[in-house]
Biotite code that builds the C-alpha atoms (Angstrom):
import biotite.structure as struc

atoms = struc.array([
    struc.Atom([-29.455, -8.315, 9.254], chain_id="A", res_id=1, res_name="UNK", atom_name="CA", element="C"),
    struc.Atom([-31.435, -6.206, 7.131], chain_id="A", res_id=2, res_name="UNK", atom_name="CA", element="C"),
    struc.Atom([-30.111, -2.577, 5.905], chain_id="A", res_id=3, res_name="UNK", atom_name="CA", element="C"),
    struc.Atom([-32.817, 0.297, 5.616], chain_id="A", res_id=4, res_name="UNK", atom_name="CA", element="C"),
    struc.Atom([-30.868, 3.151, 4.752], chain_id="A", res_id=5, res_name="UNK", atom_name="CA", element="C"),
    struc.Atom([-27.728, 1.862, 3.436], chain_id="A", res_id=6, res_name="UNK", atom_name="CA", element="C"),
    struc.Atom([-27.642, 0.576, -0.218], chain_id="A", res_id=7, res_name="UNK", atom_name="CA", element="C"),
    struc.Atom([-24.086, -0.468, -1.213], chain_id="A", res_id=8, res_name="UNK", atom_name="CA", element="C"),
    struc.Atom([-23.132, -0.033, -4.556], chain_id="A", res_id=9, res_name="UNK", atom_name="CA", element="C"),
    struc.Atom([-19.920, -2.569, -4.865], chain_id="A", res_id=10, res_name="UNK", atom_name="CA", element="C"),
    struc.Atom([-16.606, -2.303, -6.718], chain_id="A", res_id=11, res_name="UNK", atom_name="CA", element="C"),
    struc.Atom([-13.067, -4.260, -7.052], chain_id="A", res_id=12, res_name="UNK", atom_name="CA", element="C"),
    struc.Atom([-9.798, -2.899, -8.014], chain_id="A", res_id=13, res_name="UNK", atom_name="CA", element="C"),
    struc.Atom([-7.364, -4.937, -10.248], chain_id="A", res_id=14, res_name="UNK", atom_name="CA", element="C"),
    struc.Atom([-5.904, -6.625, -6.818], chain_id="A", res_id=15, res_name="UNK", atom_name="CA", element="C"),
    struc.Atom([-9.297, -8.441, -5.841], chain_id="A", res_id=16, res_name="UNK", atom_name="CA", element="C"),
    struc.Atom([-10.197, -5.581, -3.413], chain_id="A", res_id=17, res_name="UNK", atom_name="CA", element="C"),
    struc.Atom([-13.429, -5.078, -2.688], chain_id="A", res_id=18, res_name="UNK", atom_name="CA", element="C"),
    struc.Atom([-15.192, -1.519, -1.698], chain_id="A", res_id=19, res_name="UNK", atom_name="CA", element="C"),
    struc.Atom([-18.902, -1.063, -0.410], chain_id="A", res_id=20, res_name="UNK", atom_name="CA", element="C"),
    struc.Atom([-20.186, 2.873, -1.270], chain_id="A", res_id=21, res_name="UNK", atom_name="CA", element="C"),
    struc.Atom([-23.247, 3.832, 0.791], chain_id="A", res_id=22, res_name="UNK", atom_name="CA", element="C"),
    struc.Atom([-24.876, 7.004, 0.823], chain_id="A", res_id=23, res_name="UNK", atom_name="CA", element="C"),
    struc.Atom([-27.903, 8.366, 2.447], chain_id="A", res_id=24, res_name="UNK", atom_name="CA", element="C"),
    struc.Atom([-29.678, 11.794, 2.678], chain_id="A", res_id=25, res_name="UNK", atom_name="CA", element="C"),
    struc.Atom([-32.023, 12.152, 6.012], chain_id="A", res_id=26, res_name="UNK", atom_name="CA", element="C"),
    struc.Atom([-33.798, 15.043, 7.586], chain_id="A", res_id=27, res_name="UNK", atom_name="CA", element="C"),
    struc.Atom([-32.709, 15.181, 11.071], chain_id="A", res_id=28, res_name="UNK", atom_name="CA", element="C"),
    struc.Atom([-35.544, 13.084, 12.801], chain_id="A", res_id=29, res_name="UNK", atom_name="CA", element="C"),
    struc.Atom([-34.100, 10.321, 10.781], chain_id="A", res_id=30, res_name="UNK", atom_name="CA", element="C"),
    struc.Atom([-30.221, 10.643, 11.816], chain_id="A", res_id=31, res_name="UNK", atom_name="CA", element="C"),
    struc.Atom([-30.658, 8.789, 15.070], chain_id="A", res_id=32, res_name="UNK", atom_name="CA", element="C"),
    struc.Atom([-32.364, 5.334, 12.786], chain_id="A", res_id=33, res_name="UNK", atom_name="CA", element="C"),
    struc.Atom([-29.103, 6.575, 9.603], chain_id="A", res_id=34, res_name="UNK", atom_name="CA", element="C"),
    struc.Atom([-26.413, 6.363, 12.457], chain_id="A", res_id=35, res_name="UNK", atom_name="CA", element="C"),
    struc.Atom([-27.571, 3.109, 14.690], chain_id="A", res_id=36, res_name="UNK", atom_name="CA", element="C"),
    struc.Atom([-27.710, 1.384, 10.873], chain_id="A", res_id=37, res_name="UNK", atom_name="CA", element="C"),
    struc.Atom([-24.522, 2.817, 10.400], chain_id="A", res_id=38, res_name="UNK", atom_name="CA", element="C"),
    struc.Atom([-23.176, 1.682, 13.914], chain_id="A", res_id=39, res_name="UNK", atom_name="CA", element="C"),
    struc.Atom([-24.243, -1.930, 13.243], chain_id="A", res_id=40, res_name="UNK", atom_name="CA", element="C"),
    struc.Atom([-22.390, -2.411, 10.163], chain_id="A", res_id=41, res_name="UNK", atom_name="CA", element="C"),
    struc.Atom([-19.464, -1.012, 11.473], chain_id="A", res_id=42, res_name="UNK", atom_name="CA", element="C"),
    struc.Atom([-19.575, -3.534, 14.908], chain_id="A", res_id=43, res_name="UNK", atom_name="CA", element="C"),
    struc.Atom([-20.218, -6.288, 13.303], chain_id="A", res_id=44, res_name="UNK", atom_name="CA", element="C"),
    struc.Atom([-16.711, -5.533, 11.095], chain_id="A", res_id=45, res_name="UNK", atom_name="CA", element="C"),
    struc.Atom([-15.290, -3.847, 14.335], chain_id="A", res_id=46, res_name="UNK", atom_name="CA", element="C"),
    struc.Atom([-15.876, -7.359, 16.394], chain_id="A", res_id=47, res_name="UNK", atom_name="CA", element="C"),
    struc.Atom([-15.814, -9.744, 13.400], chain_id="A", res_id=48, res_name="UNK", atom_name="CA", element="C"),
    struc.Atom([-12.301, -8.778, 12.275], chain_id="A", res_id=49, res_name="UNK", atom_name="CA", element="C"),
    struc.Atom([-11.131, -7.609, 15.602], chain_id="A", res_id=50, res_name="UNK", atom_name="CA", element="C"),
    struc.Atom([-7.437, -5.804, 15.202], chain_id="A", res_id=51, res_name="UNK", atom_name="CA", element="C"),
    struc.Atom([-7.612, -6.454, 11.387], chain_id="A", res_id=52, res_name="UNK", atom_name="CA", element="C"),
    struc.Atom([-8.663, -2.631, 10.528], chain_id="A", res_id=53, res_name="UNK", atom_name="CA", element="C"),
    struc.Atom([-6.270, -0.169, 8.622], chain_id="A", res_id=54, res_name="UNK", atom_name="CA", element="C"),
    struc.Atom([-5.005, 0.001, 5.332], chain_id="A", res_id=55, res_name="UNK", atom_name="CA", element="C"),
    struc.Atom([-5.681, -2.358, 3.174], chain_id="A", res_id=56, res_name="UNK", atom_name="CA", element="C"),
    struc.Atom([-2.585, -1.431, 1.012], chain_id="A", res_id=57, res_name="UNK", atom_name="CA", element="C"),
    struc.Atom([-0.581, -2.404, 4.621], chain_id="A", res_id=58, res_name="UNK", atom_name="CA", element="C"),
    struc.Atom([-2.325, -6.190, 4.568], chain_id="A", res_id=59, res_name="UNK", atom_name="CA", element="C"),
    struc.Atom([-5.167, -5.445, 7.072], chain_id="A", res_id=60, res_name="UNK", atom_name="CA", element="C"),
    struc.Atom([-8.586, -7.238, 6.395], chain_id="A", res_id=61, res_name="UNK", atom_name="CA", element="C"),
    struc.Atom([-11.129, -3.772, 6.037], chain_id="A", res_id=62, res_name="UNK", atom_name="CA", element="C"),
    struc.Atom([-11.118, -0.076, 6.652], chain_id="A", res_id=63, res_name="UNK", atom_name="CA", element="C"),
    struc.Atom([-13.643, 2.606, 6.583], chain_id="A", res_id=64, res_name="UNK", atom_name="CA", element="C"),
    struc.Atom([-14.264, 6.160, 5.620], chain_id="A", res_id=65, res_name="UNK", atom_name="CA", element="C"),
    struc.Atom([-17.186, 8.142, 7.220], chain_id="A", res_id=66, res_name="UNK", atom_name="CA", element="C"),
    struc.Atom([-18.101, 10.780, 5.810], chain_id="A", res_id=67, res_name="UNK", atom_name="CA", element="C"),
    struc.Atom([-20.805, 13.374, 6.523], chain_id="A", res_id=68, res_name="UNK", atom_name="CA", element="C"),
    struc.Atom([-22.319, 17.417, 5.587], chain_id="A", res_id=69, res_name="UNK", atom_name="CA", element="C"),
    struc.Atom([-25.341, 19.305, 5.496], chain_id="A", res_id=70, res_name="UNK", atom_name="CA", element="C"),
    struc.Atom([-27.119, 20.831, 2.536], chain_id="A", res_id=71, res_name="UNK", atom_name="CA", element="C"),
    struc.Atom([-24.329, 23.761, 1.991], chain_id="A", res_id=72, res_name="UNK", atom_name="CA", element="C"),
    struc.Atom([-21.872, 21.155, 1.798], chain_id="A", res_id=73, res_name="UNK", atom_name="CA", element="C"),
    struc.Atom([-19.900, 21.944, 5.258], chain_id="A", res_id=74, res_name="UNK", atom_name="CA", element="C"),
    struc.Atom([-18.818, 19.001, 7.499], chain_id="A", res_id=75, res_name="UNK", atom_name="CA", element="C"),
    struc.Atom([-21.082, 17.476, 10.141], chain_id="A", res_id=76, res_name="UNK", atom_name="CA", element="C"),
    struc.Atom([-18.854, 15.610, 12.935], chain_id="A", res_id=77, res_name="UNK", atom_name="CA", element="C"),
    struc.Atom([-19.064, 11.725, 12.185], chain_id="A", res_id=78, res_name="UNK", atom_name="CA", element="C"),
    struc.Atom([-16.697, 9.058, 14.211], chain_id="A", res_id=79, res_name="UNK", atom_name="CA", element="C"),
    struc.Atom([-16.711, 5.488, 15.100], chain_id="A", res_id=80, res_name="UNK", atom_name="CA", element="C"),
    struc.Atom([-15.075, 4.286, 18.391], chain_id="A", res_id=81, res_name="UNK", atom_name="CA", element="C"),
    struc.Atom([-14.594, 1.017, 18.020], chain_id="A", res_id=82, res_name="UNK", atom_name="CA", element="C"),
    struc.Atom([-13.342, 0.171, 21.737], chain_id="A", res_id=83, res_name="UNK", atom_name="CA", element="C"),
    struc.Atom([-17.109, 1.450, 23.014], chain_id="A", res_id=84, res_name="UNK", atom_name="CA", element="C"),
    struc.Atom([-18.843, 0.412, 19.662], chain_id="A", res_id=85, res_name="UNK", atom_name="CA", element="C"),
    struc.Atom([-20.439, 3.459, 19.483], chain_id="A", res_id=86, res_name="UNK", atom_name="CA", element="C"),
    struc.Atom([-21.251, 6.294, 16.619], chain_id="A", res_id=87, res_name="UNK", atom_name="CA", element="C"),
    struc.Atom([-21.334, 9.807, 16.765], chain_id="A", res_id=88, res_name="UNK", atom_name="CA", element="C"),
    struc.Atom([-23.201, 11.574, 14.085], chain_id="A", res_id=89, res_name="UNK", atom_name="CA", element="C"),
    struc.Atom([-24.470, 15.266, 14.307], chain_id="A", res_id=90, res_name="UNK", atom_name="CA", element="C"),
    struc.Atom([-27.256, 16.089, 12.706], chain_id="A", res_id=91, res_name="UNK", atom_name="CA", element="C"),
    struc.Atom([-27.366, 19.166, 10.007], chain_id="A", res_id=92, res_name="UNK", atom_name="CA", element="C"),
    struc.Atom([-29.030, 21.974, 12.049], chain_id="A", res_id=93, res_name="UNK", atom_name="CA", element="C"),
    struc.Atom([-31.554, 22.556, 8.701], chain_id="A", res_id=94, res_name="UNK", atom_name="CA", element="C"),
    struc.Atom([-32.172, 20.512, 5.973], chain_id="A", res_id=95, res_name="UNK", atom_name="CA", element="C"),
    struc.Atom([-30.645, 17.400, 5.200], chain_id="A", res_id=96, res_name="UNK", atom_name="CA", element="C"),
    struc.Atom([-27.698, 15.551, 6.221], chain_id="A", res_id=97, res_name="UNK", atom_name="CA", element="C"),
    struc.Atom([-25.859, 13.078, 4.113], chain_id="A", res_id=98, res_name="UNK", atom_name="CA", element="C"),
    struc.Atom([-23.670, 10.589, 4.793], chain_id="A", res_id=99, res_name="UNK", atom_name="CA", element="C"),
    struc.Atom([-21.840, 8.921, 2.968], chain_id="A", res_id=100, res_name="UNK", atom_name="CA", element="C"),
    struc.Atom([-19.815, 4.992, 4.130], chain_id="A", res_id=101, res_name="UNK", atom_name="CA", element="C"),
    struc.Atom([-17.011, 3.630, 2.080], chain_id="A", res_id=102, res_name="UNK", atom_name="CA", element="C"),
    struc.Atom([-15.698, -0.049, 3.217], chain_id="A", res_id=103, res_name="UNK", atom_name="CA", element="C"),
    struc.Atom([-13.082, -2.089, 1.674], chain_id="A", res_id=104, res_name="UNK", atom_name="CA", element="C"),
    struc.Atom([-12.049, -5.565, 2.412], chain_id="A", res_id=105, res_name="UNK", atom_name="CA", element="C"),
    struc.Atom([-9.943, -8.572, 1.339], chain_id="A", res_id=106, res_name="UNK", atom_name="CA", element="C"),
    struc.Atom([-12.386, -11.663, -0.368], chain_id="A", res_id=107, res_name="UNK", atom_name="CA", element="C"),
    struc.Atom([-13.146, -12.833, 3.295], chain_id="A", res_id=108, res_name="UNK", atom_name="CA", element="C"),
    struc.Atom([-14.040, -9.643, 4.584], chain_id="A", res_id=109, res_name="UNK", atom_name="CA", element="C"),
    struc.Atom([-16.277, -9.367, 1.635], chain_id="A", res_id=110, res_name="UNK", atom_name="CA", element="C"),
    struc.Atom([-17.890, -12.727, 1.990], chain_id="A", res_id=111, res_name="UNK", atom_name="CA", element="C"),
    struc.Atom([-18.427, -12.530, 5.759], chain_id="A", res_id=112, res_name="UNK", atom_name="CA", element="C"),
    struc.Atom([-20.113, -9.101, 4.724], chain_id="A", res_id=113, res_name="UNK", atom_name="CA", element="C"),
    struc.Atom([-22.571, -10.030, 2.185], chain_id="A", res_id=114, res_name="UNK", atom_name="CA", element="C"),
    struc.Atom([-23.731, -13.102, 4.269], chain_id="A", res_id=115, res_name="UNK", atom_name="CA", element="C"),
    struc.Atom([-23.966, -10.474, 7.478], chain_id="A", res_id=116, res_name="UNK", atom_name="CA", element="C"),
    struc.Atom([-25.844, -8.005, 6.020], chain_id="A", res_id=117, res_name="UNK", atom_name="CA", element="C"),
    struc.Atom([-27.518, -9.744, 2.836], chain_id="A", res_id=118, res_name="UNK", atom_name="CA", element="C"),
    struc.Atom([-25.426, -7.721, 0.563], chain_id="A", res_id=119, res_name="UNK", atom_name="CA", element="C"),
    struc.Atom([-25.761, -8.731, -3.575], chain_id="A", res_id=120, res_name="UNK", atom_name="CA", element="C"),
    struc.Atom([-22.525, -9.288, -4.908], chain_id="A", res_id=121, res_name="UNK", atom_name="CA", element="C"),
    struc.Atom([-22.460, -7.139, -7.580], chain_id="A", res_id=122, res_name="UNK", atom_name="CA", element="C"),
])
């Protein structure tokens, strides 16, 4: 599955944990394509790893954080449900929104990841 709006920057902590940082600044025509791009990635881990999602620091497979403002810097609503699948992501009212997705995962999270979504490794 190809990514359009997401470009993952990757890190690893000391433990072998691995964390995805996305980011992405749209104008508000462009926050329906941002949060369906958003939605898959977070399905895919939602269904792949089914009832493996929390803290990683508690021995769960992946989390998220999702994370989203407007221009001034005031927060835009932004929530996965992962029973329905679905995204909610307001749009800034002017200007741009950005959002920002943080995952982290164990090594098979990570791998099942990269082959998903065509992710480099480094």
């Amino acid at each position: 599955m190809r990514l359009d709006y997401l470009d993952f920057d990757y890190s690893e902590d000391e433990e072998g944990t691995g964390t995805w940082d996305a980011m992405a600044c749209v104008t508000a025509e462009r926050v329906p394509a941002l949060a369906s791009e958003i939605e898959q990635v977070l399905r895919w881990a939602s269904r792949q790893f089914n009832g493996r999602q929390g803290s990683i620091d508690e021995g769960c497979d992946w989390d998220y954080d999702l994370q989203a403002q407007d221009d001034a810097g005031r927060a835009l609503s932004a929530s996965f449900d992962a029973a329905s699948s679905r995204l909610h992501l307001a749009a800034a009212s002017t200007g741009r929104s950005t959002v920002s997705l943080s995952l982290s995962g164990s090594m098979q999270f990570g791998d099942a990841l990269r082959e998903q979504f065509q992710l480099d490794a480094e």
